[in-house]
Each structure stands twice: as C-alpha cells, then as structure tokens.
One Martini backbone bead per residue (centre of mass of N, CA, C, O) as a GRO file, in nm:
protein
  239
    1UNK     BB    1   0.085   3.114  -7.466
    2UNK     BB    2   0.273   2.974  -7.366
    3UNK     BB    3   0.427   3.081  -7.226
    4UNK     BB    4   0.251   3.207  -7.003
    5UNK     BB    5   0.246   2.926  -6.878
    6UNK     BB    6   0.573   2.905  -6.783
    7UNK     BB    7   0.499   3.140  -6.605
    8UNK     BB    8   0.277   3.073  -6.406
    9UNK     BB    9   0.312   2.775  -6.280
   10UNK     BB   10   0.562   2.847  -6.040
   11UNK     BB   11   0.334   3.021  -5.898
   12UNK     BB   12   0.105   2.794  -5.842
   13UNK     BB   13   0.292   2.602  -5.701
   14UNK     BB   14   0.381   2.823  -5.444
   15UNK     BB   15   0.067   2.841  -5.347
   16UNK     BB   16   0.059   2.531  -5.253
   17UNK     BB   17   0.320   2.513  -5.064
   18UNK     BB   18   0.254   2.767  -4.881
   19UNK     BB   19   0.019   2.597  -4.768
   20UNK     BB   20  -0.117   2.573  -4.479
   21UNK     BB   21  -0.257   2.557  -4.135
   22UNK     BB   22  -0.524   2.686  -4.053
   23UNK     BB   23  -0.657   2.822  -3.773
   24UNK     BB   24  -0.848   2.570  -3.741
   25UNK     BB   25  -0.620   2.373  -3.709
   26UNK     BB   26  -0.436   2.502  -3.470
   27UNK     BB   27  -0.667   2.528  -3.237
   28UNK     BB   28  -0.697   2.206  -3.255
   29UNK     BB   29  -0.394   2.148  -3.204
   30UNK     BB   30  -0.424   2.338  -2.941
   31UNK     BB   31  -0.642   2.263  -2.728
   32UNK     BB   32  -0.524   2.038  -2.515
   33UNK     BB   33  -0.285   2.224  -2.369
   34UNK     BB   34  -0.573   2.495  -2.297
   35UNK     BB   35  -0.698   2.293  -2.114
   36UNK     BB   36  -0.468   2.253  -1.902
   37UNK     BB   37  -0.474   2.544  -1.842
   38UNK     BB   38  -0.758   2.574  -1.702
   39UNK     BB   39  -0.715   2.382  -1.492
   40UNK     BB   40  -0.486   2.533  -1.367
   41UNK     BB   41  -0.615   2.787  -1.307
   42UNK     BB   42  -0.843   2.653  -1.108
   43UNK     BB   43  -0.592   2.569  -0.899
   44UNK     BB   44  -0.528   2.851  -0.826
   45UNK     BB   45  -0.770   2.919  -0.697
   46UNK     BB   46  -0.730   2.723  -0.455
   47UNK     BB   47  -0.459   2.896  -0.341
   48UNK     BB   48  -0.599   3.115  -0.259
   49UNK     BB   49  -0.734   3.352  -0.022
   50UNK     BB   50  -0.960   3.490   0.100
   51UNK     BB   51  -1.113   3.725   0.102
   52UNK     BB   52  -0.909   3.968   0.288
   53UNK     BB   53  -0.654   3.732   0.317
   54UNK     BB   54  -0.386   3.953   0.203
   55UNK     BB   55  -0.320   4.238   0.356
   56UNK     BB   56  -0.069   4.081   0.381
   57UNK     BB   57   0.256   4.117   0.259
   58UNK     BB   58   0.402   3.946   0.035
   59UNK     BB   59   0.688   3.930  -0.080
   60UNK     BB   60   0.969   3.899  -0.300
   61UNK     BB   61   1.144   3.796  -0.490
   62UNK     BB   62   1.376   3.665  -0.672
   63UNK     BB   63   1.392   3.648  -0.972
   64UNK     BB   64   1.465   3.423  -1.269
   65UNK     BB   65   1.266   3.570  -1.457
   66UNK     BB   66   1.176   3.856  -1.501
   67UNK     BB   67   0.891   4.068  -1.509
   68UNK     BB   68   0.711   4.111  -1.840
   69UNK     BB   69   0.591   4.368  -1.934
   70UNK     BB   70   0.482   4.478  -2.272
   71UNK     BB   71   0.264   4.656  -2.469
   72UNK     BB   72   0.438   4.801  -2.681
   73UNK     BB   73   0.658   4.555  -2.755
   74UNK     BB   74   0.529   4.306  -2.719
   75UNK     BB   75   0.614   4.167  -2.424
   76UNK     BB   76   0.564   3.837  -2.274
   77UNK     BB   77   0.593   3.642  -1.951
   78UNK     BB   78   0.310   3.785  -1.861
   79UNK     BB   79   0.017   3.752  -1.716
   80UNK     BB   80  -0.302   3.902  -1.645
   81UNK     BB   81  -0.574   3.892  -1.414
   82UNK     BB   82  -0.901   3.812  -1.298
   83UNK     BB   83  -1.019   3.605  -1.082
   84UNK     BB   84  -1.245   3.527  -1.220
   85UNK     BB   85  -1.083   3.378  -1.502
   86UNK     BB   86  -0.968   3.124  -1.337
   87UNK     BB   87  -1.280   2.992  -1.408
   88UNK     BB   88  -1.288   3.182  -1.618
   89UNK     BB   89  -1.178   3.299  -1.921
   90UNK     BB   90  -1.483   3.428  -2.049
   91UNK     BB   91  -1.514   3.634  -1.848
   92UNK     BB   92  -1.672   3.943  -1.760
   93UNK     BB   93  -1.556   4.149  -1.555
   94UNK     BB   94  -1.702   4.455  -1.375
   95UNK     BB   95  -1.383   4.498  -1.312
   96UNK     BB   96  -1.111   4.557  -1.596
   97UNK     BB   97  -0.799   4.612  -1.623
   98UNK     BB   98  -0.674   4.527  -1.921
   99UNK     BB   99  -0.378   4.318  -1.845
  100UNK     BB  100  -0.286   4.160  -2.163
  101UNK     BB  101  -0.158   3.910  -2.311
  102UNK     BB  102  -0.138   3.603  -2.467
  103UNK     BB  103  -0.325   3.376  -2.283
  104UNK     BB  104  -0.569   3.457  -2.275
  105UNK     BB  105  -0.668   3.512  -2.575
  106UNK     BB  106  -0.574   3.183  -2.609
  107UNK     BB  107  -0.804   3.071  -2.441
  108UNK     BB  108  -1.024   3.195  -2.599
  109UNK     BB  109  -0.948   3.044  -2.875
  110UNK     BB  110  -0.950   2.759  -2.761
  111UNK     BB  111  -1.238   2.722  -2.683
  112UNK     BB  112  -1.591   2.753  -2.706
  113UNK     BB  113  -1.625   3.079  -2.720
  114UNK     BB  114  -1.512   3.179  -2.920
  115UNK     BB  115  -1.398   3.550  -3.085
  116UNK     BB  116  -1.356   3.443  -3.390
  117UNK     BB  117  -1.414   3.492  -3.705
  118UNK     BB  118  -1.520   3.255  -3.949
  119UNK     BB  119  -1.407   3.413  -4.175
  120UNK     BB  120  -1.044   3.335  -4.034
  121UNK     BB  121  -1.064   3.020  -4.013
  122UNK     BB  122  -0.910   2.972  -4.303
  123UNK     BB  123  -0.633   3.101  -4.270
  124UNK     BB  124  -0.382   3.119  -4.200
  125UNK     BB  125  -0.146   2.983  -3.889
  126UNK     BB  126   0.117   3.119  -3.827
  127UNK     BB  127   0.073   3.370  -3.627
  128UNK     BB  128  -0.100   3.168  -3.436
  129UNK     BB  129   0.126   2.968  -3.333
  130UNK     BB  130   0.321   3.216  -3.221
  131UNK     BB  131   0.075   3.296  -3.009
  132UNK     BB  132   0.054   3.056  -2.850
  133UNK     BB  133   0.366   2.982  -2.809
  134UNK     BB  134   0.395   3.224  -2.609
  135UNK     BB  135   0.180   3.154  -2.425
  136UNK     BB  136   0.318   2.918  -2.297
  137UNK     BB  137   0.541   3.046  -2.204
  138UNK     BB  138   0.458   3.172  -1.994
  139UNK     BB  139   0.519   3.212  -1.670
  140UNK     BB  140   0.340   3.451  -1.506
  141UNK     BB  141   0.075   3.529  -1.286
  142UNK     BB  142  -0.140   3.804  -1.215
  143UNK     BB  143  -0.370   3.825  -0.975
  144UNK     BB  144  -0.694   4.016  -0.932
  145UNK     BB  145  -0.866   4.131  -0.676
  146UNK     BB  146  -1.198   4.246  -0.582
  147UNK     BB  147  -1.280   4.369  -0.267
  148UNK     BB  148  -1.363   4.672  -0.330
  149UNK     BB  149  -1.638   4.872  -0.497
  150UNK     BB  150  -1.723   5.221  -0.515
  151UNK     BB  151  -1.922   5.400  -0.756
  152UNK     BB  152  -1.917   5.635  -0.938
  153UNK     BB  153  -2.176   5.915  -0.918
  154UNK     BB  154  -2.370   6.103  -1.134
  155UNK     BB  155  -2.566   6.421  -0.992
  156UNK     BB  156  -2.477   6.558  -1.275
  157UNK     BB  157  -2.313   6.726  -1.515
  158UNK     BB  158  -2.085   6.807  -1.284
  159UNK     BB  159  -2.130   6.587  -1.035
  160UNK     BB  160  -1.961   6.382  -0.827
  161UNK     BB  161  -1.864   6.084  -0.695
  162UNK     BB  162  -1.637   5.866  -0.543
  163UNK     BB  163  -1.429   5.636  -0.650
  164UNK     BB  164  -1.349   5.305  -0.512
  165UNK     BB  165  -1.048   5.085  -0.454
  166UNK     BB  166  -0.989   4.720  -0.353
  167UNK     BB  167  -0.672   4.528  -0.393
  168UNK     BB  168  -0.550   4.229  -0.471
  169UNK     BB  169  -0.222   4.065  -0.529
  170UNK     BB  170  -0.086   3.812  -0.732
  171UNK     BB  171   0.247   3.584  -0.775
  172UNK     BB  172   0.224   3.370  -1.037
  173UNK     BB  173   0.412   3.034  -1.072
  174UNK     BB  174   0.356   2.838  -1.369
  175UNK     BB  175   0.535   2.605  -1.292
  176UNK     BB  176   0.412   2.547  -0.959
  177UNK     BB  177   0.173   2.714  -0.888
  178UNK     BB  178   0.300   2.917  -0.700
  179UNK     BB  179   0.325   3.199  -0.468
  180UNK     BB  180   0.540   3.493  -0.463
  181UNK     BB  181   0.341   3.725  -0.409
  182UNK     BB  182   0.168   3.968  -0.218
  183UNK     BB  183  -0.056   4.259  -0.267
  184UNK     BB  184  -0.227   4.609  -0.158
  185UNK     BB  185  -0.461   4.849  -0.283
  186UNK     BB  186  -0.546   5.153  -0.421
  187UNK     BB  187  -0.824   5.385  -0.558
  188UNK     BB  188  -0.987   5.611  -0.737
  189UNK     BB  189  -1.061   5.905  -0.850
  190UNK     BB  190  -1.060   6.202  -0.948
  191UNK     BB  191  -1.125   6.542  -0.850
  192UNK     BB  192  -1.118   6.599  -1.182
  193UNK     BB  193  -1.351   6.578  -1.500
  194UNK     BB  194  -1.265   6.583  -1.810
  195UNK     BB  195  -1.487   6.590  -2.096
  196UNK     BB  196  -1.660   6.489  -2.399
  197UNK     BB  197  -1.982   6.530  -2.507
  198UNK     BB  198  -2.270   6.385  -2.711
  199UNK     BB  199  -2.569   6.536  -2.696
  200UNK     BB  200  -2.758   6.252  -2.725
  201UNK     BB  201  -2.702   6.214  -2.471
  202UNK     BB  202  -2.607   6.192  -2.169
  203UNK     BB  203  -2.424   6.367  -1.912
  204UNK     BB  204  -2.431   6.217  -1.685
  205UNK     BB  205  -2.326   5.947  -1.793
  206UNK     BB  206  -2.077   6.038  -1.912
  207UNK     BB  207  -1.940   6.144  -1.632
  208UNK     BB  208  -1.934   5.864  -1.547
  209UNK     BB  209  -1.795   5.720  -1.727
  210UNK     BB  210  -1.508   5.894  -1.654
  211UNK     BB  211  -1.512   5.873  -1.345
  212UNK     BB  212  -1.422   5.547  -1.386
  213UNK     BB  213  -1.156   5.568  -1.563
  214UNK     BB  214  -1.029   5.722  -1.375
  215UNK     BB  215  -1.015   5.426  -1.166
  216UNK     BB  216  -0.888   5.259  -1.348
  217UNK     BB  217  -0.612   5.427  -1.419
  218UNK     BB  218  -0.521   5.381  -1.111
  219UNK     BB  219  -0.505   5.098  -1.093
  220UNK     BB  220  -0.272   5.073  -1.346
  221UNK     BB  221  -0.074   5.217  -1.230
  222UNK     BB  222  -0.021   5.122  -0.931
  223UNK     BB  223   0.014   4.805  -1.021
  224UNK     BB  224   0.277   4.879  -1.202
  225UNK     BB  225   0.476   5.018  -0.938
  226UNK     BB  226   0.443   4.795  -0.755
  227UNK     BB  227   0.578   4.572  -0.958
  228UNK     BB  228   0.864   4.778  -1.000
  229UNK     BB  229   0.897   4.768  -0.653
  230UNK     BB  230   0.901   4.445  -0.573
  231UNK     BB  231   0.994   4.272  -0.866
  232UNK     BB  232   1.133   4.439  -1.070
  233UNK     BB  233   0.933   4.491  -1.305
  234UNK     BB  234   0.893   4.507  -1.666
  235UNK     BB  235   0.646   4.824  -1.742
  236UNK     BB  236   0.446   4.870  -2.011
  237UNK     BB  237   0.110   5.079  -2.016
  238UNK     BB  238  -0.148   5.170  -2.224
  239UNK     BB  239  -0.426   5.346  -2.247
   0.00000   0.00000   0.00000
C-alpha cells in the first residue's frame, strides 16, 4: 500500500501543477482588448463611402506583409467580414461570405453573446489564449458590403429564376484603420443545379436552397480571384 501511494503522489502533483486559467479566466482577461477592438470596427465603419459609392476601383498598393488568408492551413493575418458586422460582430448577415479568420470568432467569444457552450468554460483557456492572440495579431480586414442581391427563387421542382449579387469589398490596414484598396465584383447562381433531395422536404424548396449556395460560392471564389489579382495576396479558401 505504501508503494502504491509513492507512486501516485508525483502524479496529483502533476495535475496540480498543470493546471492553469480555464477558458472563462482567460475570456474575462482578454474582454477589455476585444472590447478596444470592436470600438475600432465601428470606427472603420465610419470611413468607408456610403453604398454604391465604391463602384470606382482604388488600387493596391504593395502591401508587406502580404495578405494571407488560408483556410486548409489555418494561416491568417487577415479577417474578412460583412459590412454588417462592423457595427455588430454578434449580427447574422442576410448574406454571409463565412471568410472568417481568427477575430470575428473572438470578438464573439469574449462579447455578450458567447456562442461557446457553459460546459466547455471550465476547460483548460491554453488553445484558447493561443486563438485570441492570433486574433489580436491580424493585419488586414476586408469588409464586404452587399450592394443588391436579388435571390433565385425555385418555380418548380425543376426551374429556378437566377439570382444575383452585387458587392463591393474594402482592404483596410488595422494598423491605421486607413482603406488601402477597394473593388466591385459580382456573381450568379449557376445555369444547372444538380441536388439531392430528401422525400420529406419540399422539392421546390431544396432547388431554391442549392441554387442560392452556388451564388454564395461563385461570390467566394470570385473574392478570391480579385483578392490574389490585386492585391497579391495567398488565398486559399475550402467550400
């Protein structure tokens, strides 16, 4: 028995030892940082041109460091959001990109509104500290703003009306919060929807829902382009 007990005590030491700020310690000490920041997105909101009146491209300039976003190797020195979410990080956009880096899920992490489940708040906060300083660390914001977007809409189980998107896109420098380049893109639905239905759902419904998805990705992939067109910036984005 004695053995026994010599053998186990370094090991609760250990776990003693190890154990460090739990995710809800390290949210309330990073609060007032991401408090500063949303301060400042609302800021940037206030510099850009009311809608419709990006239509003329600004340049880029040479950036350094270049823009990286990389969603396979989770590499991000830039945030994309919607224009929506500069004023509210919290808002669920009509239309959401969901080209999200590190900072928008941080800003919503240490918000009001936590979407992270009360069960996981006692957890070690290691990975969680880890995530939060990479969020401080971003560069770059590219904000996207939807300009019209008129959704396709399914006629039947088989025809759909095509839907379209107009957007303008910001690249602000979160050093200065200046805009250092701005551009209009547009995109479409698809001319052919293949899907797979499930019997119980509506037909109709589930065609418009797919061919709403594919002007969602030709808005992503043209974003993309333009992004590693202009800007030279290392894109690589997962559907």
């Amino acid at each position: 028995m004695r053995r026994w007990l010599r053998l186990s005590l370094p090991i609760f030491l250990l776990a003693q030892i190890a154990c460090g700020p739990s995710i809800s310690d390290v949210l309330k000490t990073y609060g007032p940082r991401f408090r500063e920041k949303r301060a400042q997105f609302q800021s940037i909101a206030k510099t850009l041109p009311n809608p419709g009146g990006g239509d003329e491209a600004r340049p880029c300039p040479a950036m350094s460091p270049a823009i990286v976003f990389d969603e396979r190797g989770k590499r991000f020195n830039t945030e994309m959001v919607m224009s929506e979410n500069l004023s509210d990080p919290d808002a669920a956009p009509n239309f959401d990109l969901r080209l999200n880096g590190d900072l928008l899920v941080s800003l919503k992490w240490t918000g009001p509104k936590n979407p992270l489940s009360s069960s996981v708040l006692g957890d070690s906060g290691d990975d969680m500290t880890k995530s939060l300083d990479s969020a401080l660390a971003t560069r770059y914001l590219v904000v996207n703003r939807v300009v019209s977007l008129v959704e396709p809409e399914a006629r039947d189980e088989t025809l759909f009306s095509a839907g379209r998107l107009a957007l303008e896109s910001f690249v602000v420098d979160l050093a200065d919060n200046k805009t250092l380049c701005s551009f209009s893109l547009s995109a479409q639905t698809a001319s052919n929807v293949e899907y797979l239905y499930k019997a119980e759902q509506s037909q109709q419904n589930q065609l418009q829902k797919f061919a709403r998805s594919t002007l969602w990705e030709d808005a992503r992939r043209k974003l993309a382009d333009e992004l590693r067109r202009r800007a030279r910036a290392e894109i690589v984005i997962t559907d």
